[in-house]
C-alpha positions in Angstrom: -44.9 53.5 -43.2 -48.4 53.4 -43.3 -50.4 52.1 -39.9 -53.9 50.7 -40.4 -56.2 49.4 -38.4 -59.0 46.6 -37.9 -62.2 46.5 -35.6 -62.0 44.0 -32.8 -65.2 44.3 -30.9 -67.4 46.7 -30.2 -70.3 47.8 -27.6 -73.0 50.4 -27.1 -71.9 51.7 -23.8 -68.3 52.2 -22.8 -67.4 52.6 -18.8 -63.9 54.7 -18.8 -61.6 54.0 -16.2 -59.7 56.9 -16.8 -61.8 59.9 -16.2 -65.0 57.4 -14.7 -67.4 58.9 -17.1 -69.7 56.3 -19.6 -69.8 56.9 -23.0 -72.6 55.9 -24.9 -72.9 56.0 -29.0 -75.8 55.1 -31.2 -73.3 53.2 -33.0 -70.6 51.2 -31.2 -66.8 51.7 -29.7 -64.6 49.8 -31.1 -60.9 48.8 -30.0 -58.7 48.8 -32.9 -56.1 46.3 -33.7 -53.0 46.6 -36.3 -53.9 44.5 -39.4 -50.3 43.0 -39.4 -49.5 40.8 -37.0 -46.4 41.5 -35.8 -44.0 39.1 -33.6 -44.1 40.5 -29.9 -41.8 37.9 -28.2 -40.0 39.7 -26.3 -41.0 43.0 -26.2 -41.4 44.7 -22.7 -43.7 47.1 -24.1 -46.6 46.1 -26.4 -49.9 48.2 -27.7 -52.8 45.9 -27.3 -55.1 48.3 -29.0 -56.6 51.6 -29.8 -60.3 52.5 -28.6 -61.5 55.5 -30.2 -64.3 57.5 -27.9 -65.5 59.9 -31.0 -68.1 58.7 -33.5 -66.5 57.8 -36.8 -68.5 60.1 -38.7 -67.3 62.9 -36.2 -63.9 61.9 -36.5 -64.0 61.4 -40.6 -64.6 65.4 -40.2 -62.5 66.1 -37.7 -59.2 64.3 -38.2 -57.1 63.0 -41.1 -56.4 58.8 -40.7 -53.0 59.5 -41.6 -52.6 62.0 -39.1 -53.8 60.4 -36.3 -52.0 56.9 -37.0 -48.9 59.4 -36.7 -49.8 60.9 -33.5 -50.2 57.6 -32.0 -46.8 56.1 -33.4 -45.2 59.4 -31.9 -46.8 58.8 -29.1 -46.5 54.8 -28.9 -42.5 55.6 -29.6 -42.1 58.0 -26.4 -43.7 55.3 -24.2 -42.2 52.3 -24.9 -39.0 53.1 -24.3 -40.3 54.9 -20.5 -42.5 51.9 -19.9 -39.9 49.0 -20.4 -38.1 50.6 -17.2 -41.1 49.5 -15.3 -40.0 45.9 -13.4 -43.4 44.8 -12.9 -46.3 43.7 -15.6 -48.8 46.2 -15.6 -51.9 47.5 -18.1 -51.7 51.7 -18.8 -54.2 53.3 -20.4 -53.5 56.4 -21.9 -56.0 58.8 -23.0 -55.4 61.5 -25.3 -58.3 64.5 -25.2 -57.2 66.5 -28.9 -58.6 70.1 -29.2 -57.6 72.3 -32.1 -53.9 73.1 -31.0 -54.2 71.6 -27.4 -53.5 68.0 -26.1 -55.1 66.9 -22.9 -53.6 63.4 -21.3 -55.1 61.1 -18.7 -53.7 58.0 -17.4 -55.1 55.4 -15.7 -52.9 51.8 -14.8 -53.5 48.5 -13.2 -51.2 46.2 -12.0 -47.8 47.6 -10.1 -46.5 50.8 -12.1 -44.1 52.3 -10.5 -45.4 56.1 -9.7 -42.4 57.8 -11.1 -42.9 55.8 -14.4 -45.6 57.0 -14.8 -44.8 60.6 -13.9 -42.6 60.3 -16.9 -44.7 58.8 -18.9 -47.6 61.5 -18.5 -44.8 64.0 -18.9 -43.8 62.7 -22.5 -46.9 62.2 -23.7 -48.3 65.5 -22.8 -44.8 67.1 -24.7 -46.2 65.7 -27.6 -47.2 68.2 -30.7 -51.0 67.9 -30.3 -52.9 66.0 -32.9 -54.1 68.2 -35.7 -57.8 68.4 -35.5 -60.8 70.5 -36.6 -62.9 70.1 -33.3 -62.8 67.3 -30.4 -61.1 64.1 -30.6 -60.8 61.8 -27.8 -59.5 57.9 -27.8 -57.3 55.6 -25.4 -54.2 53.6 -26.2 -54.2 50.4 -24.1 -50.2 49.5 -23.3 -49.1 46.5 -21.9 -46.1 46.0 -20.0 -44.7 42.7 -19.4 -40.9 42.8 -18.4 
């Protein structure tokens, strides 16, 4: 299954929570959103969105599509699963940092995460195969637990 994705918004300057640095682009950032809408009722665990922090020309060279909508399913299907155990709502942003052959994860949270959640969490994610690149490739996947 294919995963595709839409432009939500977008903005010139980008203030990251996760490692406090701004990013600013001659372009724009933009949070990706699946085309499909999908019925979430329920779910403990939902992705609200996907912001990529590399330039779309940059990334065009430096990553397949297809290979980078299956890192973040791989990645989406370790933390839901780690996330639902949480037993308070809470927003987790995840940040992936993809060198050639190395994987570099930063997490940042609001709300009331329990610590050891996200101990595991940051252990799964960083288990992961890293992202097949040909130079840097950073973005964030936004999580939302809701229990």
């Amino acid at each position: 299954m294919s995963t595709s994705f839409t432009s939500a918004h977008g903005e010139a300057r980008y203030d990251n929570p996760v490692d406090h640095r701004s990013y600013i682009t001659e372009g724009e950032f933009k949070t990706y959103k699946s085309e499909t809408e999908r019925d979430t009722t329920g779910q403990p665990v939902v992705t609200n969105g996907i912001r990529l922090l590399t330039g779309e020309s940059d990334l065009k060279q430096r990553v397949r599509v297809e290979d980078l909508a299956s890192f973040i399913k791989s990645a989406e299907n370790r933390a839901y699963p780690i996330l639902a155990k949480n037993n308070a709502p809470a927003l987790v942003l995840v940040q992936f940092d993809c060198q050639p052959n190395r994987l570099e994860v930063k997490i940042a949270s609001q709300g009331s995460p329990q610590e050891s959640i996200l101990q595991a969490l940051y252990e799964a994610m960083k288990s992961l195969s890293p992202l097949q690149t040909r130079g840097e490739v950073t973005f964030q996947v936004e999580l939302n637990v809701r229990p």
